[in-house]
C-alpha positions in Angstrom: 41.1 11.6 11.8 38.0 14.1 12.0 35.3 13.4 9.6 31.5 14.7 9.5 28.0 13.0 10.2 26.3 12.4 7.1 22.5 13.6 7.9 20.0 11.6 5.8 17.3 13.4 7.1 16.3 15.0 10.3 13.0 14.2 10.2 12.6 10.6 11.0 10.1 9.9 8.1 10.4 6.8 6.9 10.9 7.3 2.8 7.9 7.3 0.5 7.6 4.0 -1.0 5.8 3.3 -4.6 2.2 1.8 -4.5 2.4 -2.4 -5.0 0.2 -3.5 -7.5 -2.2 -7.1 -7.2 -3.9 -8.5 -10.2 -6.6 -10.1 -8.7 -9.7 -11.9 -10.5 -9.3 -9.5 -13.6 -9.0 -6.4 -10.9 -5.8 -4.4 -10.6 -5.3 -3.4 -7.0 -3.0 -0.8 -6.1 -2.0 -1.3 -2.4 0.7 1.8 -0.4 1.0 2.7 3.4 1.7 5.9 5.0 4.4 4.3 6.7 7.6 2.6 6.1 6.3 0.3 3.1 6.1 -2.6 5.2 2.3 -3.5 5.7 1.6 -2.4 2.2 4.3 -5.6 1.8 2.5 -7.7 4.1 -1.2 -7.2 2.6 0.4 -7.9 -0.7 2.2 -11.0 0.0 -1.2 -11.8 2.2 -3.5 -11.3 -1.2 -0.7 -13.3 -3.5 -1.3 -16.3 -0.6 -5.0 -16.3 -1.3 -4.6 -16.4 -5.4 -3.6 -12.7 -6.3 -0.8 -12.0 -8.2 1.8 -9.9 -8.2 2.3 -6.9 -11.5 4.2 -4.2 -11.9 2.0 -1.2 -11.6 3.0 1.0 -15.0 2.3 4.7 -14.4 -0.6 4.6 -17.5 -2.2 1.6 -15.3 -6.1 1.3 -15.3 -6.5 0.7 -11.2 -9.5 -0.3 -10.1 -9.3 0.0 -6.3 -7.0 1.7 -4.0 -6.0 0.3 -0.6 -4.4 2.8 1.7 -2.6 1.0 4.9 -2.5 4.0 7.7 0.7 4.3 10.5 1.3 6.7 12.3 3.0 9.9 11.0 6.1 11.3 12.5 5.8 14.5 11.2 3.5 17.7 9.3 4.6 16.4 6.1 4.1 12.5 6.6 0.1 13.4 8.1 0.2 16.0 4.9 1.2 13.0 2.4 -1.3 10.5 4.9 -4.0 12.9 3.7 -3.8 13.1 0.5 -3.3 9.3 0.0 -6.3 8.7 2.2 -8.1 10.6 0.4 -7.9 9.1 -2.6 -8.0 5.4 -1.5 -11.2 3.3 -2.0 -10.0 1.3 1.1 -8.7 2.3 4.5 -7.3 0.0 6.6 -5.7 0.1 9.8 -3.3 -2.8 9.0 -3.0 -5.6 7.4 -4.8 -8.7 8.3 -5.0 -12.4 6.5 -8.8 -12.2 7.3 -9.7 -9.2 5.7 -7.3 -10.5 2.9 -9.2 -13.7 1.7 -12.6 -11.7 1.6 -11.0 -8.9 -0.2 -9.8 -11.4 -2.9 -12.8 -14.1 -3.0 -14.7 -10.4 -3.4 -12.6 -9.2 -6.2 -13.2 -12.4 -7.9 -17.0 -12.7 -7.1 -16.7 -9.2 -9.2 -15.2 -10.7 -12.4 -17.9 -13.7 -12.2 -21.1 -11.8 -11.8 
């Protein structure tokens, strides 16, 4: 029995995953990665640990900060999408990291208090 090989898609990219949203402290927090969705999972899950919470992000959303995870692109049009979500995040990070997390948070709620 012959049958073909399904491509899903020559380039490698992983696929573009929708931005996680964290409520945190009154702040909305829109968290993505340029990569395979996974540290933009992580930082998330590491913000929800230290008192954020978790909201789905409605495409009329009032976001107040934009955190952009980098990886490393595979391809012209992963560094082309990289860009253009670099460029409009408020914070770049390399990855994600439980330290950075809990002073990111206690911040966003310092914000809300003052």
């Amino acid at each position: 029995m012959k049958r073909s090989l399904h491509v899903v898609d020559e380039t490698g990219d992983p696929p573009v995953h929708p931005p996680r949203a964290v409520a945190i402290g009154g702040r909305l927090v829109s968290v993505v990665d340029t990569g395979d969705g996974r540290s933009a999972l992580r930082f998330v899950d590491l913000l929800v640990d230290v008192g954020g919470a978790q909201v789905k992000l409605d495409h009329d959303a009032n976001i107040d900060l934009r955190v952009v995870i980098r990886a490393t692109a595979r391809s012209a049009a992963a560094r082309l999408r990289a860009e253009a979500l670099e460029e409009a995040a408020d914070v770049l990070l390399g990855s994600a990291r439980p330290v950075f997390a809990r002073l990111f948070a206690s911040t966003c709620a310092r914000w809300v208090n003052s």
